[in-house]
N, CA, C and O atoms as a GROMACS GRO file, in nm:
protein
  348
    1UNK      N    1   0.083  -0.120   0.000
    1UNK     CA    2   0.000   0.000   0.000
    1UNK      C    3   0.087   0.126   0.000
    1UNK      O    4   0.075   0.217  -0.081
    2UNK      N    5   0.172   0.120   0.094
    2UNK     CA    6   0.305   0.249   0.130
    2UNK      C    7   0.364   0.251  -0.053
    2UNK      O    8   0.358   0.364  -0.102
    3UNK      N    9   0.408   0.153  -0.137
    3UNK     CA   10   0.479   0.163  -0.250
    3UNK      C   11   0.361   0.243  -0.350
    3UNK      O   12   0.391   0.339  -0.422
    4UNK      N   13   0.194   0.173  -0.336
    4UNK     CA   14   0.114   0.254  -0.445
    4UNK      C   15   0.094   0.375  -0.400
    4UNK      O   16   0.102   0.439  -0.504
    5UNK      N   17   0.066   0.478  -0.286
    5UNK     CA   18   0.107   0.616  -0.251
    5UNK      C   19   0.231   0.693  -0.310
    5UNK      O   20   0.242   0.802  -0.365
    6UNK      N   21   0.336   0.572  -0.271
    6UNK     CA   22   0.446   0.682  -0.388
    6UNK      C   23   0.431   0.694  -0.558
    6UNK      O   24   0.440   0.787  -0.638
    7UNK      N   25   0.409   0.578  -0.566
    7UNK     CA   26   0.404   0.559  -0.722
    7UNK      C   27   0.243   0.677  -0.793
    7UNK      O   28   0.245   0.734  -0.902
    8UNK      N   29   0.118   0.681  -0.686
    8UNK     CA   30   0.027   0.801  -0.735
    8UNK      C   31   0.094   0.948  -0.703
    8UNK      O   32   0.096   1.035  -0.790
    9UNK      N   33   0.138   0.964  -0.596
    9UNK     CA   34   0.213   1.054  -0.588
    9UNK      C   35   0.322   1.124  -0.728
    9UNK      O   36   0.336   1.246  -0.734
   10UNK      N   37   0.373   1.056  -0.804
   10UNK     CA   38   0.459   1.031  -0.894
   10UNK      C   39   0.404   1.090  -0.991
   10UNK      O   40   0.437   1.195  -1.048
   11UNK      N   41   0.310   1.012  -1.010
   11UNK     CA   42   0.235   1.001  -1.155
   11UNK      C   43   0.164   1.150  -1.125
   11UNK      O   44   0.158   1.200  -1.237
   12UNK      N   45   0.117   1.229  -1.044
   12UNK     CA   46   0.033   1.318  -0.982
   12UNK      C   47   0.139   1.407  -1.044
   12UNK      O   48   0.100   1.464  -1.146
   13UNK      N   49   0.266   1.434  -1.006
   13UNK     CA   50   0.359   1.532  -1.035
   13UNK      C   51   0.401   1.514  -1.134
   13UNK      O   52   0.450   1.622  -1.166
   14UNK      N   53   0.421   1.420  -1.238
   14UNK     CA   54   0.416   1.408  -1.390
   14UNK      C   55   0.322   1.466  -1.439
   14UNK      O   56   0.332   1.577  -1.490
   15UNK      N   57   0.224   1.403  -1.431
   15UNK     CA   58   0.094   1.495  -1.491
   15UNK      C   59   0.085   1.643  -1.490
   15UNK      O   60   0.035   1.708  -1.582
   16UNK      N   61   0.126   1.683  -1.402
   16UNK     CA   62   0.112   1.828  -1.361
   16UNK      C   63   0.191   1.897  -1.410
   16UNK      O   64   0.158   2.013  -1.435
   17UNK      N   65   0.315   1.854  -1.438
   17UNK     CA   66   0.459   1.874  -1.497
   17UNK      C   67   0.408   1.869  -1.667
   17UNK      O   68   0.444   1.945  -1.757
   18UNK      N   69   0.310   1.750  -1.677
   18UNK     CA   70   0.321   1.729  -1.824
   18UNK      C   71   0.200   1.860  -1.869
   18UNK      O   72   0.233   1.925  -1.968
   19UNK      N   73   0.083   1.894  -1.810
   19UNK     CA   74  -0.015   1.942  -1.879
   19UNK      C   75  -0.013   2.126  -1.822
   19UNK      O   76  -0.101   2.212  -1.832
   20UNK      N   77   0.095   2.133  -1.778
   20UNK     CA   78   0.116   2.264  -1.706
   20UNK      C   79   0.166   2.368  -1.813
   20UNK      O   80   0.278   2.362  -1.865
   21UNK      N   81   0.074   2.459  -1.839
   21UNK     CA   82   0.067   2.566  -1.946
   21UNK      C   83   0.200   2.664  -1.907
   21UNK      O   84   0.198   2.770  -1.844
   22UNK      N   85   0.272   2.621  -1.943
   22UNK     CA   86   0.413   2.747  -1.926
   22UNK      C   87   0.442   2.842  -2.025
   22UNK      O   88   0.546   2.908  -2.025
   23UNK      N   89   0.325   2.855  -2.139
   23UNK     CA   90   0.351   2.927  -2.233
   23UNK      C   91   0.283   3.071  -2.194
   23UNK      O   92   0.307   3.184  -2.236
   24UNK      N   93   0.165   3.007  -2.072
   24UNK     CA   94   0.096   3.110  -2.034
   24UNK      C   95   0.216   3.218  -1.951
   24UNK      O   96   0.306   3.157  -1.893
   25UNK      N   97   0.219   3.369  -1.945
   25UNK     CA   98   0.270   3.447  -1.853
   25UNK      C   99   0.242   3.440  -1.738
   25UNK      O  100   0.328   3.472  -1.656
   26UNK      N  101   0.110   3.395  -1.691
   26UNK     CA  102   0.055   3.381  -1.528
   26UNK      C  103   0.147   3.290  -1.475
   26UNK      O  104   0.204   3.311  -1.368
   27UNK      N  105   0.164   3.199  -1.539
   27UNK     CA  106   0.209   3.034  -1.505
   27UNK      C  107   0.320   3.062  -1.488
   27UNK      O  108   0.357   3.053  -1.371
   28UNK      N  109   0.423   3.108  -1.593
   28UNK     CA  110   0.537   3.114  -1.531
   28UNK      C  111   0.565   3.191  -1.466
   28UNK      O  112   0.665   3.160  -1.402
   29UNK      N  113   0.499   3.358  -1.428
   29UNK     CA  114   0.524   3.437  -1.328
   29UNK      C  115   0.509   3.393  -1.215
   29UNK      O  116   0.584   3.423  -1.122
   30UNK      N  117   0.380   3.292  -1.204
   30UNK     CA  118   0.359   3.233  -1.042
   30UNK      C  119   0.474   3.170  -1.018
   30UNK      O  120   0.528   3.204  -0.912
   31UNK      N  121   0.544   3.069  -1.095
   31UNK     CA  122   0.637   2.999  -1.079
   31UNK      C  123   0.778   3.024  -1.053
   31UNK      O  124   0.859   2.946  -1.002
   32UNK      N  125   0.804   3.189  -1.111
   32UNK     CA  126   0.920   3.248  -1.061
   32UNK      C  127   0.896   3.278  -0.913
   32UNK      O  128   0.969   3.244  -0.820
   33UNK      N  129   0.817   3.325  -0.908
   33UNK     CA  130   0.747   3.442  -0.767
   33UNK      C  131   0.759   3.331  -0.690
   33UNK      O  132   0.803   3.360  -0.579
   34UNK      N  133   0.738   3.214  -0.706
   34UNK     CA  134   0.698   3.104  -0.581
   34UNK      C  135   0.897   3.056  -0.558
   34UNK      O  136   0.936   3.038  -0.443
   35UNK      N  137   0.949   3.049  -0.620
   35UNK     CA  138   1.127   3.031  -0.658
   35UNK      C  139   1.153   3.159  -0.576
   35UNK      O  140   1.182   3.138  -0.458
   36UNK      N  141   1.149   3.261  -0.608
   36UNK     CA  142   1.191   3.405  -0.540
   36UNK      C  143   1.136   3.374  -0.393
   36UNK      O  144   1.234   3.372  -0.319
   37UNK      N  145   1.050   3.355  -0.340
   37UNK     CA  146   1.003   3.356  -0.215
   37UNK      C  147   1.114   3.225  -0.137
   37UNK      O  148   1.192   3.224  -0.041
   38UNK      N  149   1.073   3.136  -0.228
   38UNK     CA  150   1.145   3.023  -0.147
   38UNK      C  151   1.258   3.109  -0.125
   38UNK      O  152   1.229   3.177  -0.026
   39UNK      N  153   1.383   3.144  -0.170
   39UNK     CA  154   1.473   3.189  -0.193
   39UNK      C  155   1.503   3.275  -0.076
   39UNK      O  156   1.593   3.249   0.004
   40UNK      N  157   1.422   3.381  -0.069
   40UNK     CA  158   1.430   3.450   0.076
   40UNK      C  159   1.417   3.426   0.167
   40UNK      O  160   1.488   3.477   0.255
   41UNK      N  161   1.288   3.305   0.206
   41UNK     CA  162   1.280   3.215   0.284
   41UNK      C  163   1.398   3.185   0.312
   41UNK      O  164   1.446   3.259   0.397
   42UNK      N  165   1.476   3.091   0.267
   42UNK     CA  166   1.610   3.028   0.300
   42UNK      C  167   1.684   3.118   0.362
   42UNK      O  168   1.715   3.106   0.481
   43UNK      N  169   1.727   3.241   0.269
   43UNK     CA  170   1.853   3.329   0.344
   43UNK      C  171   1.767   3.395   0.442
   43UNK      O  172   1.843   3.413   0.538
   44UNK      N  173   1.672   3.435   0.467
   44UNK     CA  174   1.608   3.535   0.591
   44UNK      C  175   1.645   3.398   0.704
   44UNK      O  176   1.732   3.400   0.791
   45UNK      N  177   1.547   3.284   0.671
   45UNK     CA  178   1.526   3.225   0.743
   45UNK      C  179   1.618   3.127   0.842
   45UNK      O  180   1.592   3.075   0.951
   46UNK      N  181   1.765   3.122   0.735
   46UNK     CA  182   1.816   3.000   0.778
   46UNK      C  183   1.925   3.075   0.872
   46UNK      O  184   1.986   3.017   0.962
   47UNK      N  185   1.942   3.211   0.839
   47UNK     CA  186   2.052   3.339   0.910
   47UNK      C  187   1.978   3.368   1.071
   47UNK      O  188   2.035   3.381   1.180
   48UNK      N  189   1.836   3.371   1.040
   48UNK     CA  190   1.784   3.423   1.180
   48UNK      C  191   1.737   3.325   1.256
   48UNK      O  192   1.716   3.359   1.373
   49UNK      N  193   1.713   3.219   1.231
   49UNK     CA  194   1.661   3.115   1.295
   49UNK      C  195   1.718   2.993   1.299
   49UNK      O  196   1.692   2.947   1.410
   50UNK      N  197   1.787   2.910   1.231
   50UNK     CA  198   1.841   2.795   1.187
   50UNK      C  199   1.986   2.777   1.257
   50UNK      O  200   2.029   2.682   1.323
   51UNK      N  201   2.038   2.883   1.225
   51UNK     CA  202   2.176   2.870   1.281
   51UNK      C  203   2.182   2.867   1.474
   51UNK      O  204   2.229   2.784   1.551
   52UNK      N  205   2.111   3.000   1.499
   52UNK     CA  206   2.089   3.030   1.636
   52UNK      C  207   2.059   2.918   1.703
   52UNK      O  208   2.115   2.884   1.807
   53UNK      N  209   1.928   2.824   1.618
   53UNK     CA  210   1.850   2.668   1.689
   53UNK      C  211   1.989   2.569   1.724
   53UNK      O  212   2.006   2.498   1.823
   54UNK      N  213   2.093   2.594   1.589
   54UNK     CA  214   2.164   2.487   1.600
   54UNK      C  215   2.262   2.512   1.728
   54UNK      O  216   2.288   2.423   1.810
   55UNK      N  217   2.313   2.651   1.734
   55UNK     CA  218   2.410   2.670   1.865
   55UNK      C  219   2.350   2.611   1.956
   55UNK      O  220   2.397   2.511   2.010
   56UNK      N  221   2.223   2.670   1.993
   56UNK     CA  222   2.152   2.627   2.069
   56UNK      C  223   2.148   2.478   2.177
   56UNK      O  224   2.181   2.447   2.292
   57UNK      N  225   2.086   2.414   2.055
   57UNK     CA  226   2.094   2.246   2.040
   57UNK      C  227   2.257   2.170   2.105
   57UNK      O  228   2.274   2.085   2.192
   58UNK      N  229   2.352   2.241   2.021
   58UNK     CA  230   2.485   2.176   2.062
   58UNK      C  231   2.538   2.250   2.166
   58UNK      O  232   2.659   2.235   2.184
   59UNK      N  233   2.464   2.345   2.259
   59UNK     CA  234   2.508   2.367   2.403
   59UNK      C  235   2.471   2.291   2.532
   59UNK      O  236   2.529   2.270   2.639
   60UNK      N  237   2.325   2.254   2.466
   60UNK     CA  238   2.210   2.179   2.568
   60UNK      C  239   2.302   2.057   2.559
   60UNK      O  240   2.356   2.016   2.661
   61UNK      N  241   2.330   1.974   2.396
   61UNK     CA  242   2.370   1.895   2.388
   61UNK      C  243   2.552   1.855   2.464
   61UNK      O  244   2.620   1.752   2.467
   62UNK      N  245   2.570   1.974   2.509
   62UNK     CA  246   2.754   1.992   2.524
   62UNK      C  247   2.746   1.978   2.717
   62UNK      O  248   2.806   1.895   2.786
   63UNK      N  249   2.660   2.078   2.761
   63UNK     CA  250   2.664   2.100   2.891
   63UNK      C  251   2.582   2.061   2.968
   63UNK      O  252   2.591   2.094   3.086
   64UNK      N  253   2.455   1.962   2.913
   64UNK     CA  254   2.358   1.925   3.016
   64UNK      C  255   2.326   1.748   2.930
   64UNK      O  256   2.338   1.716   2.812
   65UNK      N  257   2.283   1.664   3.061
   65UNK     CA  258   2.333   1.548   3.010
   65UNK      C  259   2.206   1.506   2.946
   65UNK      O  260   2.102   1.570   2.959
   66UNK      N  261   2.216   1.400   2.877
   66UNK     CA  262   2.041   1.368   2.818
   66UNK      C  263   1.942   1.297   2.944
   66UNK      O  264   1.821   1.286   2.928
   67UNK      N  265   2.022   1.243   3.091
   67UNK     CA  266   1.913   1.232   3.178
   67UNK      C  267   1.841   1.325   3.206
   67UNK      O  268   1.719   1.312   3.202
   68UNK      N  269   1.918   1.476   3.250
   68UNK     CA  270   1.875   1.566   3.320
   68UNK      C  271   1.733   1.658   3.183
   68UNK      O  272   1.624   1.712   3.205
   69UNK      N  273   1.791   1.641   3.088
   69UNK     CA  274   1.713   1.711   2.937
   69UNK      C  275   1.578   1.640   2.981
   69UNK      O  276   1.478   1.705   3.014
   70UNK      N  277   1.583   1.513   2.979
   70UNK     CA  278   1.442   1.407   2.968
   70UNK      C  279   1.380   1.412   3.071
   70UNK      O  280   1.257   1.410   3.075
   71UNK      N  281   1.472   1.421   3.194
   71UNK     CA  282   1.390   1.443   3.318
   71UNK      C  283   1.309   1.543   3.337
   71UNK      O  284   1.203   1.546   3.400
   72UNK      N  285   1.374   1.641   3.269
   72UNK     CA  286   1.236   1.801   3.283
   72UNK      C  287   1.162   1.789   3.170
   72UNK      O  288   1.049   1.838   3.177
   73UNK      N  289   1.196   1.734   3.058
   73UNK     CA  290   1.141   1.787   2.918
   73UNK      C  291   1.108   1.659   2.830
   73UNK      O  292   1.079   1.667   2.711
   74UNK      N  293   1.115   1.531   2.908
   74UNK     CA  294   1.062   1.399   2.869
   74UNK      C  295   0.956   1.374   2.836
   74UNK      O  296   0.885   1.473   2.821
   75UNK      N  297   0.901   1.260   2.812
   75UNK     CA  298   0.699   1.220   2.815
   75UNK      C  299   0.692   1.236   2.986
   75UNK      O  300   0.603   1.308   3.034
   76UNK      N  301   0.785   1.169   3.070
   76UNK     CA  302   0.739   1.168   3.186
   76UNK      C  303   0.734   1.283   3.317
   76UNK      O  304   0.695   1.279   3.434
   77UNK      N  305   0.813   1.408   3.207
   77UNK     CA  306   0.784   1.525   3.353
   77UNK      C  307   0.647   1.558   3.324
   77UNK      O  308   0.570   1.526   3.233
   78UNK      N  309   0.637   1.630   3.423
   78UNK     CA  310   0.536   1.723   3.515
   78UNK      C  311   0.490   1.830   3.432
   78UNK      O  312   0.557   1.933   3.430
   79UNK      N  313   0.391   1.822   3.365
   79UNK     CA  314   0.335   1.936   3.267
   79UNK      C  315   0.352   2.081   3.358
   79UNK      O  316   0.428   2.170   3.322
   80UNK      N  317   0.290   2.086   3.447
   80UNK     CA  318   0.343   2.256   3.483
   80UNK      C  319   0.460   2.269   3.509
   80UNK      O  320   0.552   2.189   3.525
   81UNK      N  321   0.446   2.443   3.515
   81UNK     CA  322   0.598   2.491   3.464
   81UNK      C  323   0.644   2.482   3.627
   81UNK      O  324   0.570   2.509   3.722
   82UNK      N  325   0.788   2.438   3.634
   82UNK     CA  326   0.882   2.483   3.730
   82UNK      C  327   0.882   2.365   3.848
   82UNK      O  328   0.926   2.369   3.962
   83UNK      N  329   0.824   2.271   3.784
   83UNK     CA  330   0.790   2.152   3.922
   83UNK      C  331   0.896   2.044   3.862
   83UNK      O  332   0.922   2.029   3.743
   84UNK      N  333   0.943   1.985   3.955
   84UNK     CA  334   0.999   1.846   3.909
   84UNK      C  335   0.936   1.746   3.917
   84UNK      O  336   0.859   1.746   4.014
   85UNK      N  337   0.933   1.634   3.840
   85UNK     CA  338   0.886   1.558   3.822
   85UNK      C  339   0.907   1.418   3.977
   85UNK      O  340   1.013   1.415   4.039
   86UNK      N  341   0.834   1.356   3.998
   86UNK     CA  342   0.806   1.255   4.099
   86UNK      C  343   0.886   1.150   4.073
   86UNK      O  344   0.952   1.097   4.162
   87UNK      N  345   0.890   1.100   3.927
   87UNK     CA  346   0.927   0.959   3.904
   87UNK      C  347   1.107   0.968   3.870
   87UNK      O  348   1.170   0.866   3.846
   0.00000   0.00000   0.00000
């Protein structure tokens, strides 16, 4: 079942690829405009947010151990804020 999802999937983006009017100006303007956005996306996004997440990540990951991470921030802590967990 998982293999016929990819394979309609496939055929879905062929089709679309195949019957997609690019001669029209709309079509390909949407299609630049949607390229340009991505585009800024990336550099806005990956400068202000992406990098910062990663320091981030490899400090938690550098200076605090993965018991103590799971113990506050596991399935098994204590949903309110500032309590430790029992177990």
């Amino acid at each position: 079942m998982k293999d016929w999802k990819k394979m309609a999937g496939l055929v879905v983006v062929f089709l679309v690829a195949y019957f997609l009017p690019l001669g029209n100006p709309k079509v390909t303007n949407a299609i630049l405009e949607a390229f340009r956005l991505l585009q800024w996306y990336a550099m806005n996004h990956t400068l202000a947010c992406v990098v910062p997440a990663m320091f981030i990540a490899g400090a938690i990951s550098t200076f605090l151990s993965q018991a103590s991470v799971m113990r506050y921030l596991g399935p098994s802590s204590n949903r309110a804020f500032g309590t430790t967990p029992t177990t």
